[in-house]
N, CA, C and O atoms as a MOPAC input file, in Angstrom:
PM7 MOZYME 1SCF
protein

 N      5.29700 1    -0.24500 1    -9.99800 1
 C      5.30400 1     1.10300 1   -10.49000 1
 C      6.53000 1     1.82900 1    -9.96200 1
 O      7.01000 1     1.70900 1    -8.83500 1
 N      6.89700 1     2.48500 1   -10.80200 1
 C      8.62100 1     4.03400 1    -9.90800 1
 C      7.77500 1     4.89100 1    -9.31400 1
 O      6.87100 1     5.52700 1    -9.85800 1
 N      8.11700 1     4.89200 1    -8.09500 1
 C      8.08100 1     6.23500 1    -7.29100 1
 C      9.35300 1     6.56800 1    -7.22400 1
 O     10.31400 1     5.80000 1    -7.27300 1
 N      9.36000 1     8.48900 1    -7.03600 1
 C     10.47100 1     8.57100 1    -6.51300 1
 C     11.27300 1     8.15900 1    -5.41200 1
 O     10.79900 1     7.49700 1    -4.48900 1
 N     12.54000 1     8.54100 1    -5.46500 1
 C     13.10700 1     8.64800 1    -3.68700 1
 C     12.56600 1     9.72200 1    -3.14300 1
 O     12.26000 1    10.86200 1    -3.49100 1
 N     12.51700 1     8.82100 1    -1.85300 1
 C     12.16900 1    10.12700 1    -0.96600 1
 C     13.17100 1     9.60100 1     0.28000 1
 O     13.62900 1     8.47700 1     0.07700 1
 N     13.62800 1    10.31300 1     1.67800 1
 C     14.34200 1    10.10800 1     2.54800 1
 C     14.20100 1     8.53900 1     2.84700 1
 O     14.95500 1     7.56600 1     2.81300 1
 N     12.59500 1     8.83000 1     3.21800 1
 C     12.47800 1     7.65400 1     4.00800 1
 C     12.77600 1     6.36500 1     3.36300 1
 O     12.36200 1     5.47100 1     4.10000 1
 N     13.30200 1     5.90700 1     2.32900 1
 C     14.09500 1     4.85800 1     1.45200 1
 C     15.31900 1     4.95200 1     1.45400 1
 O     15.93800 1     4.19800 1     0.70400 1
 N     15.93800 1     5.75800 1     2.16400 1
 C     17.12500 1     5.46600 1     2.10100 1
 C     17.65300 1     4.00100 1     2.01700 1
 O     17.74400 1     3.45900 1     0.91500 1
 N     18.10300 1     3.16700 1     3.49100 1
 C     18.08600 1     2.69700 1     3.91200 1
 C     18.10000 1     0.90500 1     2.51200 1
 O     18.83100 1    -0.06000 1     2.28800 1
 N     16.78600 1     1.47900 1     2.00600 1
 C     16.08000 1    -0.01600 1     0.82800 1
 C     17.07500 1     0.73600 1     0.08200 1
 O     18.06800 1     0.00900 1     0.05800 1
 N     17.31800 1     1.79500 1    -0.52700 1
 C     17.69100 1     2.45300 1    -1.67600 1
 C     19.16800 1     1.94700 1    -1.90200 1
 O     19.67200 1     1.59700 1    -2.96900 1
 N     19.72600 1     1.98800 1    -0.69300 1
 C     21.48100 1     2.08800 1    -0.36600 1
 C     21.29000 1     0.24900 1    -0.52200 1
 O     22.11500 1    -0.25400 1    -1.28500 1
 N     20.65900 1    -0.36500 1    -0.10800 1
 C     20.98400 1    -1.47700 1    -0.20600 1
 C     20.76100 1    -2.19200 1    -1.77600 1
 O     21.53900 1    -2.94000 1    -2.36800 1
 N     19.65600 1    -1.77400 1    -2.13900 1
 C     19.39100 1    -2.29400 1    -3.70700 1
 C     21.27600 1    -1.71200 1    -4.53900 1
 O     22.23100 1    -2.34500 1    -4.98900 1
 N     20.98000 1    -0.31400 1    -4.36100 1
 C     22.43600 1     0.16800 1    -4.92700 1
 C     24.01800 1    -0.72600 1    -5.06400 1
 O     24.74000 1    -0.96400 1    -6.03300 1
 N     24.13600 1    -1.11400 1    -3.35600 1
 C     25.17200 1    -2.06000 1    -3.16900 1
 C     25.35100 1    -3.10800 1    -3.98200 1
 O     26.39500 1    -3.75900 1    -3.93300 1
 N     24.32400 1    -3.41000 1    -4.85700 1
 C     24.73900 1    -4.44000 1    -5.73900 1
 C     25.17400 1    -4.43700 1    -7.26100 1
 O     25.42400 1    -5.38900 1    -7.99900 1
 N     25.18500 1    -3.22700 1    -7.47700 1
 C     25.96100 1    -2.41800 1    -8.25900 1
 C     27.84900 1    -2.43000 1    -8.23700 1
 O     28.68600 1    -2.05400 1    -7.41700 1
 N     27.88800 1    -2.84300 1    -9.11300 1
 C     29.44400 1    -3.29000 1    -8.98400 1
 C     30.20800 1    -2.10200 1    -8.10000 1
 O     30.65500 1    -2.26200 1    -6.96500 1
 N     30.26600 1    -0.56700 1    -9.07700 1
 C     30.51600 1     0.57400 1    -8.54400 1
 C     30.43900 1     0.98600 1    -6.99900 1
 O     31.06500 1     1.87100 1    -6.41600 1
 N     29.73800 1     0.32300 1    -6.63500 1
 C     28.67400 1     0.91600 1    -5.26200 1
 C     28.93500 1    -0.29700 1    -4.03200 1
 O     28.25800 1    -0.51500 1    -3.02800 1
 N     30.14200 1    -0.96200 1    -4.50800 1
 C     30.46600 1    -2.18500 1    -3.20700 1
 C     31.13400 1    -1.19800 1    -1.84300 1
 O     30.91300 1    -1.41500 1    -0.65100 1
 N     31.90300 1    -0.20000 1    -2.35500 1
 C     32.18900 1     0.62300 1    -1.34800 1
 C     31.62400 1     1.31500 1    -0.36500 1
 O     30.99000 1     2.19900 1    -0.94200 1
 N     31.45800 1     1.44900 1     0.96600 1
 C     30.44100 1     1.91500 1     1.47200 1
 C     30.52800 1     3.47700 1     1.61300 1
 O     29.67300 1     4.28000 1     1.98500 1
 N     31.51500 1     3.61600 1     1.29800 1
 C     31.86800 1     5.43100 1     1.14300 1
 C     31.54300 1     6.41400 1    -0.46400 1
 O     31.16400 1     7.54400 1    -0.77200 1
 N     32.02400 1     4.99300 1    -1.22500 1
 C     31.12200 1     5.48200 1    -2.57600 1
 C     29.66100 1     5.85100 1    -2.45700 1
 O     29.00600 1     6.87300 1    -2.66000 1
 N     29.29500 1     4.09300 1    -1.87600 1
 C     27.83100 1     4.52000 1    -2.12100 1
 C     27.27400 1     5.74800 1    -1.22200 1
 O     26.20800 1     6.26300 1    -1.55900 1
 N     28.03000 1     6.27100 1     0.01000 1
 C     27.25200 1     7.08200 1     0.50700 1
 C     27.25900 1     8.72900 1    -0.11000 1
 O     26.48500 1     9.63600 1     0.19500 1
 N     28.50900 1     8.76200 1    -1.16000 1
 C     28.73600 1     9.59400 1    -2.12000 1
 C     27.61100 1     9.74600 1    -3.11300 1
 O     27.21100 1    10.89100 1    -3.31900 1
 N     27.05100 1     8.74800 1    -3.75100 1
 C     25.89800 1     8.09500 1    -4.49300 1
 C     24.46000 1     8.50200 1    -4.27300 1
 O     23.51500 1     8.90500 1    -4.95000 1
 N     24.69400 1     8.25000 1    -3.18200 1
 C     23.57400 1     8.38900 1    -2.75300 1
 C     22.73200 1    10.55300 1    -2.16200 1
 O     21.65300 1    11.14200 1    -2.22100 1
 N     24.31300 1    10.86500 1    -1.63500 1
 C     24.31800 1    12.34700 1    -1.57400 1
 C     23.78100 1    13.26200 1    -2.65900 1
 O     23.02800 1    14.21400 1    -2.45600 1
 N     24.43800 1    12.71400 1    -4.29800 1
 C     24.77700 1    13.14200 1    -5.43400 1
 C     23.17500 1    13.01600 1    -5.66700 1
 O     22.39200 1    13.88600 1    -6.04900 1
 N     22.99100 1    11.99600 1    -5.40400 1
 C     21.05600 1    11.94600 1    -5.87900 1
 C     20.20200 1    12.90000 1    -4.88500 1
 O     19.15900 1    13.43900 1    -5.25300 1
 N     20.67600 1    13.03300 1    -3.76400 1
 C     19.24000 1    13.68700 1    -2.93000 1
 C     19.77100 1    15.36300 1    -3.33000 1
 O     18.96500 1    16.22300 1    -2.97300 1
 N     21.26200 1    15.95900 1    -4.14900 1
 C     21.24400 1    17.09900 1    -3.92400 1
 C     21.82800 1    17.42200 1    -5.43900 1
 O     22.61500 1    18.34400 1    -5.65100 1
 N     21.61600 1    17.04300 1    -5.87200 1
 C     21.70700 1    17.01700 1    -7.46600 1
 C     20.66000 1    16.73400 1    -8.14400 1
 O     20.22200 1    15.61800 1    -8.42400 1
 N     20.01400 1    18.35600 1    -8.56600 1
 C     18.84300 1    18.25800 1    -9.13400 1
 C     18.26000 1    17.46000 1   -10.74100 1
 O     17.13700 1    17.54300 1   -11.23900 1
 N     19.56800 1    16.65100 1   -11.30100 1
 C     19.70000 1    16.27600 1   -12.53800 1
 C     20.30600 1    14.56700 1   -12.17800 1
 O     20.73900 1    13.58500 1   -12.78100 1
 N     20.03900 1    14.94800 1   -11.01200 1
 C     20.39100 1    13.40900 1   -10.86400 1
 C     19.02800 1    12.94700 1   -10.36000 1
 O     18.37600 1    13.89200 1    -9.91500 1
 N     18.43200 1    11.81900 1   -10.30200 1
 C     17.19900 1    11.20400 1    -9.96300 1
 C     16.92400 1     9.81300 1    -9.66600 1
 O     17.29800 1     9.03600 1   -10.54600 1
 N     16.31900 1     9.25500 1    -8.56400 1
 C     16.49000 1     7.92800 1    -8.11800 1
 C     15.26700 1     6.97500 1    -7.98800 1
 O     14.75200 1     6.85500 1    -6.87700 1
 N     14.87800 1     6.43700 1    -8.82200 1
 C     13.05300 1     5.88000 1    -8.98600 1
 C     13.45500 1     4.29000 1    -8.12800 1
 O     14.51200 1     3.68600 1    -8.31100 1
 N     12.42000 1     3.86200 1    -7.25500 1
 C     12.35900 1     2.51600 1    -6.72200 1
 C     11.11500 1     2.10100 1    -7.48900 1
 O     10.24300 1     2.80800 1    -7.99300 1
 N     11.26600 1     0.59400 1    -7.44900 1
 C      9.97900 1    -0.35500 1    -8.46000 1
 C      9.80300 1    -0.97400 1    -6.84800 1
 O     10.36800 1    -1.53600 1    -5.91000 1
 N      8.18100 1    -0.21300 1    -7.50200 1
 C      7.00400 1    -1.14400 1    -6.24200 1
 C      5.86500 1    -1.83700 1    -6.56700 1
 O      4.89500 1    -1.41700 1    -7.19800 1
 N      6.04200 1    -2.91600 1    -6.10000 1
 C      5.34200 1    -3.48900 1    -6.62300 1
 C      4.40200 1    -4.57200 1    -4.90100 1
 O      4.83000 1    -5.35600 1    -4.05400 1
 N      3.27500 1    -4.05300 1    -5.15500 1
 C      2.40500 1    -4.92100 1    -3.67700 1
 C      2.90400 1    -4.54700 1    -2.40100 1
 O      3.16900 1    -5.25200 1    -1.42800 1
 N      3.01000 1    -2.99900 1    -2.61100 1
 C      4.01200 1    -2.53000 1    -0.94600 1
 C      5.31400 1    -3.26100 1    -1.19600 1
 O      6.10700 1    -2.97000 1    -0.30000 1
 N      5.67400 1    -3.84400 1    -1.80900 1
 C      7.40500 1    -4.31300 1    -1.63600 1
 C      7.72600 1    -3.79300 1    -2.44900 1
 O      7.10700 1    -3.85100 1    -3.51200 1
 N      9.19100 1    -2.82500 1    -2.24400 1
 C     10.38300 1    -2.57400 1    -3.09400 1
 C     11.05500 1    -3.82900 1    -3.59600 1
 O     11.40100 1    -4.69400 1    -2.79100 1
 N     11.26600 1    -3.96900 1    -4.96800 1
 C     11.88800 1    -4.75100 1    -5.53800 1
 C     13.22900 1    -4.02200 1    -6.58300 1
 O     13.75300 1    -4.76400 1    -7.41300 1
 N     13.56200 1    -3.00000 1    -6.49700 1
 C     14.51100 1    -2.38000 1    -7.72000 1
 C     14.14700 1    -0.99700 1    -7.47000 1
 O     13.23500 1    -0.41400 1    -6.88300 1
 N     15.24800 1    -0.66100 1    -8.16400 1
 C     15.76900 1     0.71300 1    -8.01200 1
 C     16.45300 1     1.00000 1    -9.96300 1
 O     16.64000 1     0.10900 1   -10.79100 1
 N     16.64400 1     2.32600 1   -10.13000 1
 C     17.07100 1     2.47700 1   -11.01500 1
 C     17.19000 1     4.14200 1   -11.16300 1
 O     16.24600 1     4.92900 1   -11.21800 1
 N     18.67900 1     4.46400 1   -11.21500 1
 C     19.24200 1     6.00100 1   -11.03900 1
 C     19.66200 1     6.53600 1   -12.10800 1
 O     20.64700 1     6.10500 1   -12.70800 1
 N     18.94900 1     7.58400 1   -12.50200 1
 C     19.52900 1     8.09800 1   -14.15500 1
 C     20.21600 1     9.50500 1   -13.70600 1
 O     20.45000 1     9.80300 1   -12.53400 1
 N     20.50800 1    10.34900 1   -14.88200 1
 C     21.26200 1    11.44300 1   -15.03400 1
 C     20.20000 1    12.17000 1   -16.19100 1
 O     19.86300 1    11.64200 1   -17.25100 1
 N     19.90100 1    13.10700 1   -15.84400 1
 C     19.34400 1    13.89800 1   -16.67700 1
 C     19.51100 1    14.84200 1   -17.59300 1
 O     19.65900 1    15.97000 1   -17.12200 1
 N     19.53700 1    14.73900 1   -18.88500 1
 C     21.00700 1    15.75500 1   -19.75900 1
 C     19.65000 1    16.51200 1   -20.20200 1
 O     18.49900 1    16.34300 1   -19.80000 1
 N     20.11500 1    17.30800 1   -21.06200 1
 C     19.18100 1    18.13000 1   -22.44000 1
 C     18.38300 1    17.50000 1   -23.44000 1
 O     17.33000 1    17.99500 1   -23.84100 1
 N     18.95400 1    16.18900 1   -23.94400 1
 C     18.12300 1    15.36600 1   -24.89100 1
 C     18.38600 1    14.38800 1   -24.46500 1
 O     18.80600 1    13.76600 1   -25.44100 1
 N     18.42800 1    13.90300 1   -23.82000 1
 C     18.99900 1    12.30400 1   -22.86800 1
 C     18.22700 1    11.75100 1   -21.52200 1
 O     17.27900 1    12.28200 1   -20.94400 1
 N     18.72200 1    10.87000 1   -21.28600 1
 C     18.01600 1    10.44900 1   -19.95800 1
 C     19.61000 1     9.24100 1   -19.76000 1
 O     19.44900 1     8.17000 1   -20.34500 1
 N     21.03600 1     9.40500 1   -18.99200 1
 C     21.97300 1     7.99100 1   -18.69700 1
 C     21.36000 1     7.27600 1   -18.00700 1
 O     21.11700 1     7.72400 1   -16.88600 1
 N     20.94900 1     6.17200 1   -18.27200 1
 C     20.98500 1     5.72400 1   -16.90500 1
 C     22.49600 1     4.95200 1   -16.07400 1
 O     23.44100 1     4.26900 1   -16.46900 1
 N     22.14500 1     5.40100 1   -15.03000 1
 C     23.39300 1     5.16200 1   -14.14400 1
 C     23.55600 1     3.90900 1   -13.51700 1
 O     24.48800 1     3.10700 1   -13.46400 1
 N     22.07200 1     3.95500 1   -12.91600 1
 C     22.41100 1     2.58000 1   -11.70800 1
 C     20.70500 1     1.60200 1   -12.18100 1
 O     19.61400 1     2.07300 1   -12.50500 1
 N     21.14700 1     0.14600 1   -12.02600 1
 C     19.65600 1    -0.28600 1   -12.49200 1
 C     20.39200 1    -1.33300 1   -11.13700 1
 O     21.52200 1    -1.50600 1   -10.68200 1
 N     18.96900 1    -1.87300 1   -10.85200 1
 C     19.10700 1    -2.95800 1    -9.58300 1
 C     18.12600 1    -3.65700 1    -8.99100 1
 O     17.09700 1    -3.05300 1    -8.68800 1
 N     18.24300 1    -4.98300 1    -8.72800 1
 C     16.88500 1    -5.77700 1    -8.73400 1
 C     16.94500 1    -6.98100 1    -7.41500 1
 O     17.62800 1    -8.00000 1    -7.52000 1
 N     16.22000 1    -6.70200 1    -6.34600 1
 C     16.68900 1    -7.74200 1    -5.19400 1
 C     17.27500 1    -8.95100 1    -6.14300 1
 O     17.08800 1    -9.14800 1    -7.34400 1
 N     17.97600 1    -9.62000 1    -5.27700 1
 C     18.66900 1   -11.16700 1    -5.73100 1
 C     16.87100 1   -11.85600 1    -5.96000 1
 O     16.18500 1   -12.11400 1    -6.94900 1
 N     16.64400 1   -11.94900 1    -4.34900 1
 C     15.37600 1   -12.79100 1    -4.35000 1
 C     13.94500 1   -12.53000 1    -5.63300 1
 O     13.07300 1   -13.36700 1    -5.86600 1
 N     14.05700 1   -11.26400 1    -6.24100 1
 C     13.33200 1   -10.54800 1    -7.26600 1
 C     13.75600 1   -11.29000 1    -8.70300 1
 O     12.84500 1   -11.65600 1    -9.44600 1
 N     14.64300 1   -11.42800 1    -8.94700 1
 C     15.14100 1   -11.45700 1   -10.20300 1
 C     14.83000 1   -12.20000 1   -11.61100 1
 O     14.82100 1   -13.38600 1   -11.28200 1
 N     14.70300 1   -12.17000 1   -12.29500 1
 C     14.27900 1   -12.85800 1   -13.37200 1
 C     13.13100 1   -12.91300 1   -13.50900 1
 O     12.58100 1   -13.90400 1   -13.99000 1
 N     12.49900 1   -11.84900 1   -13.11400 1
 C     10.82500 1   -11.14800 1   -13.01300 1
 C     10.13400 1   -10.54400 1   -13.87800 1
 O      8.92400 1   -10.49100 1   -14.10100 1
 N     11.53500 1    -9.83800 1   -14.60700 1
 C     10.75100 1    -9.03800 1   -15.71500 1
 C     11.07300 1    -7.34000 1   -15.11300 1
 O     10.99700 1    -6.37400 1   -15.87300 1
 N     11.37900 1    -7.23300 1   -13.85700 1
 C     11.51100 1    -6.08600 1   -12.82700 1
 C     12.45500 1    -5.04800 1   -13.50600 1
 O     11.98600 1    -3.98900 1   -13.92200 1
 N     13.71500 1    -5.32400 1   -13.61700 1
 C     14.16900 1    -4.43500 1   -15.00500 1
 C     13.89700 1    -3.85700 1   -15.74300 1
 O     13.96300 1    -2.63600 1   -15.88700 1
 N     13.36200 1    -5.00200 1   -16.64600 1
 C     12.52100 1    -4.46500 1   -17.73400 1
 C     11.47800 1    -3.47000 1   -17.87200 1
 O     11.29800 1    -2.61600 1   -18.74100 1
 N     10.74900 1    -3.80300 1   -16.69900 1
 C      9.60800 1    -2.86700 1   -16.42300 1
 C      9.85700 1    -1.74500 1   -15.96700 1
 O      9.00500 1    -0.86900 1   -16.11300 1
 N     11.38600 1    -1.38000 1   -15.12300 1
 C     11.25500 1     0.00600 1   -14.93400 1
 C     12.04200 1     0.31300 1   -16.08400 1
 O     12.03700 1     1.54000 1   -16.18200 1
 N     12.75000 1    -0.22200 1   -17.04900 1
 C     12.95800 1     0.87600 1   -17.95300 1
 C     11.79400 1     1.25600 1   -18.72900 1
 O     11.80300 1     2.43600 1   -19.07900 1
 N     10.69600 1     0.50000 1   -19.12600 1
 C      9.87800 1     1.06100 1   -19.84300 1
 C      9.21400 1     1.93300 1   -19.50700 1
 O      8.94100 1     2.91600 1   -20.19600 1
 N      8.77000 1     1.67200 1   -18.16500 1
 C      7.93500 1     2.99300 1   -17.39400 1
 C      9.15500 1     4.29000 1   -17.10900 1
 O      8.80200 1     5.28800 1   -16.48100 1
 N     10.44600 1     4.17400 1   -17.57600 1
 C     11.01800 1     5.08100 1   -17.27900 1
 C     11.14900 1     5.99000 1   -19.03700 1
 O     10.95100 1     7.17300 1   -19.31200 1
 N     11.44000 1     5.15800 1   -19.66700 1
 C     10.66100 1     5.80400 1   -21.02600 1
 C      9.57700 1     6.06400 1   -21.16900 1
 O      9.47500 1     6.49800 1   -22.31700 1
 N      8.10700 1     6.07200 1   -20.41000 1
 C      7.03800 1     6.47800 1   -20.59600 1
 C      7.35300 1     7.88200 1   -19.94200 1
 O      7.21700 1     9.01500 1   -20.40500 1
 N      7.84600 1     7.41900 1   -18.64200 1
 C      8.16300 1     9.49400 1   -18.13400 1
 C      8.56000 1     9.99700 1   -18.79400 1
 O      7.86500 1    10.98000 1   -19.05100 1
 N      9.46100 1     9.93800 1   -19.38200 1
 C     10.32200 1    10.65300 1   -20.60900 1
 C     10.72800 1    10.81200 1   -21.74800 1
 O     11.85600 1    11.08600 1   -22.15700 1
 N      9.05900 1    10.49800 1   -22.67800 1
 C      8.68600 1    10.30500 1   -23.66800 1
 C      9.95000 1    11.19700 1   -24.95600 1
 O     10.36000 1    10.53000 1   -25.90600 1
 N     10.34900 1    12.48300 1   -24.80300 1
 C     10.71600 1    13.05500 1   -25.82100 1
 C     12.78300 1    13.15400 1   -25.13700 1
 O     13.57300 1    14.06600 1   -25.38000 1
 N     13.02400 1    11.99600 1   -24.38300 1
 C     14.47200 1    12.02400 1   -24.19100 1
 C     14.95700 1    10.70100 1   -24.93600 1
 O     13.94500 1    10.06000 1   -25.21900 1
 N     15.83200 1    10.19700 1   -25.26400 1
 C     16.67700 1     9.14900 1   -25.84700 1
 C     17.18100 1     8.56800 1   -24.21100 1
 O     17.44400 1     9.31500 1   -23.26900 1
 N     17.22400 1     7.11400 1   -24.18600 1
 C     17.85200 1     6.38100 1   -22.72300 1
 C     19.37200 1     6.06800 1   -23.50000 1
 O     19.47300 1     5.75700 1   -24.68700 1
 N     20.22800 1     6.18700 1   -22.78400 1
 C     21.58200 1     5.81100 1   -22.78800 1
 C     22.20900 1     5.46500 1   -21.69400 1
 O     22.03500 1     6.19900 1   -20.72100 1
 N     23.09800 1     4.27300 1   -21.54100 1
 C     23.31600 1     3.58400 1   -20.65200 1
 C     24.83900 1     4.23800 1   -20.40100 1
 O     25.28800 1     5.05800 1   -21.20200 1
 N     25.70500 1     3.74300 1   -19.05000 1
 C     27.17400 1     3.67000 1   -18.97500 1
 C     27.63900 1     2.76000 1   -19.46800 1
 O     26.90700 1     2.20300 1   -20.28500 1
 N     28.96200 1     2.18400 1   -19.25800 1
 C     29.59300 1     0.83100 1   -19.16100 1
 C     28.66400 1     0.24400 1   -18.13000 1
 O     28.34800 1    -0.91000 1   -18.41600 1
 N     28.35600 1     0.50800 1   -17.48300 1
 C     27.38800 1    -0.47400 1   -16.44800 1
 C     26.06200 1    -0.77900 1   -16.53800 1
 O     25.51300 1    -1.81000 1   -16.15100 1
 N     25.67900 1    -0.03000 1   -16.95700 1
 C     24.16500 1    -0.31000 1   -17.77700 1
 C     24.21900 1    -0.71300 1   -18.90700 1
 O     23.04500 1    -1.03600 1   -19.08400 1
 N     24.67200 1    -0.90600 1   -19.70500 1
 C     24.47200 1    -1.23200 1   -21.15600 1
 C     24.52200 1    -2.21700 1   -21.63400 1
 O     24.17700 1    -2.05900 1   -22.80500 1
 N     24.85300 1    -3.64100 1   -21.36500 1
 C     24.09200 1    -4.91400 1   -21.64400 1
 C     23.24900 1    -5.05300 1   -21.27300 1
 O     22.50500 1    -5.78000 1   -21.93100 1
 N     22.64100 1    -4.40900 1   -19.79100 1
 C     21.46600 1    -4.51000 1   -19.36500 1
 C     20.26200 1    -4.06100 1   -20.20900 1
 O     19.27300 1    -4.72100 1   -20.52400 1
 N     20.60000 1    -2.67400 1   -20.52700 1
 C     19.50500 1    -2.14200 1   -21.76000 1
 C     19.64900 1    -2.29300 1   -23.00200 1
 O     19.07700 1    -1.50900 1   -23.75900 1
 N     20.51300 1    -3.42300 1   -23.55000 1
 C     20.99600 1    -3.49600 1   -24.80900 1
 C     20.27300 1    -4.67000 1   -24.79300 1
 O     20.17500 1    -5.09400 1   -25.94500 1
 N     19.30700 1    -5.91800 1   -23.37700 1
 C     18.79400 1    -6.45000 1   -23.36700 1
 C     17.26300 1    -6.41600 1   -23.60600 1
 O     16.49100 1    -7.15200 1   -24.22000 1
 N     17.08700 1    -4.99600 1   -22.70400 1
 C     15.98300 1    -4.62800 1   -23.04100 1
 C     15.43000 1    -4.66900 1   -24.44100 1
 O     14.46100 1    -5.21500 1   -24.96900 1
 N     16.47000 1    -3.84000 1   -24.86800 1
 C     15.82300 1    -3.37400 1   -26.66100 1
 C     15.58700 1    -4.24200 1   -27.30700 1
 O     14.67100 1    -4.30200 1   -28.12800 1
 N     17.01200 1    -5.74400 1   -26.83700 1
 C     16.15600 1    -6.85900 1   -27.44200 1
 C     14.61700 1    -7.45900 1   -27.73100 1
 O     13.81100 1    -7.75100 1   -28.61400 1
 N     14.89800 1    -7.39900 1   -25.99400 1
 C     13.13800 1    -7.71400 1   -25.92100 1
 C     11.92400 1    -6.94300 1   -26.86700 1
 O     10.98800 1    -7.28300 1   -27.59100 1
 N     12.40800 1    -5.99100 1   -26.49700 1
 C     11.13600 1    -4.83300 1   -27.38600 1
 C     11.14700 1    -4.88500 1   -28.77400 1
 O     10.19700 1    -4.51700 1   -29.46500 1
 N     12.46900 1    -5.44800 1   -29.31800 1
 C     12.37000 1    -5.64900 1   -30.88200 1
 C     11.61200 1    -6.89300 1   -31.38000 1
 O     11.50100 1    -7.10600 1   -32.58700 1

């Protein structure tokens, strides 16, 4: 399931992030990570699943939109379905927005849609 961030994830949060091409920097990501706890349109959901964090996924919040920014899935997690699942539960939160990806998201959710078609 996404919960939000909250402080006490930092720590899991910054590390899921790092694997984000963007986010190899450790000064970026701590930029990244600022931009989410104080930027009210920015927003940072972790996928939990059995008490373990497995993924993360950081959107931008427009007027009719939802970007997503950052999607991310432990190495050891992967090929789970974990992705997938938080974008859908991230379209269930935000039933009446459209998802749009960056350059960095967008094979990722261009995979998704596959699936769902």
């Amino acid at each position: 399931m996404l919960i939000r961030f909250k402080k006490s994830f930092e720590k899991i949060a910054m590390g899921l992030l790092s694997f984000m091409p963007t986010e190899k920097d450790i000064k970026q990501l701590q930029q990244t990570m600022k931009e989410y706890e104080e930027n009210e349109d920015w927003r940072l959901y972790l996928w939990k699943e059995d008490e373990v964090i497995t993924g993360i996924i950081g959107v931008q919040l427009r007027t009719e939109s939802i970007v997503v920014q950052h999607i991310s899935v432990n190495p050891s997690h992967r090929l789970e379905g974990i992705g997938h699942k938080m974008v859908k539960e991230l379209q269930a939160l935000f039933t009446e927005k459209d998802i749009e990806p960056t350059e960095h998201t967008a094979s990722f959710l261009q995979k998704c849609q596959d699936i769902d078609s």
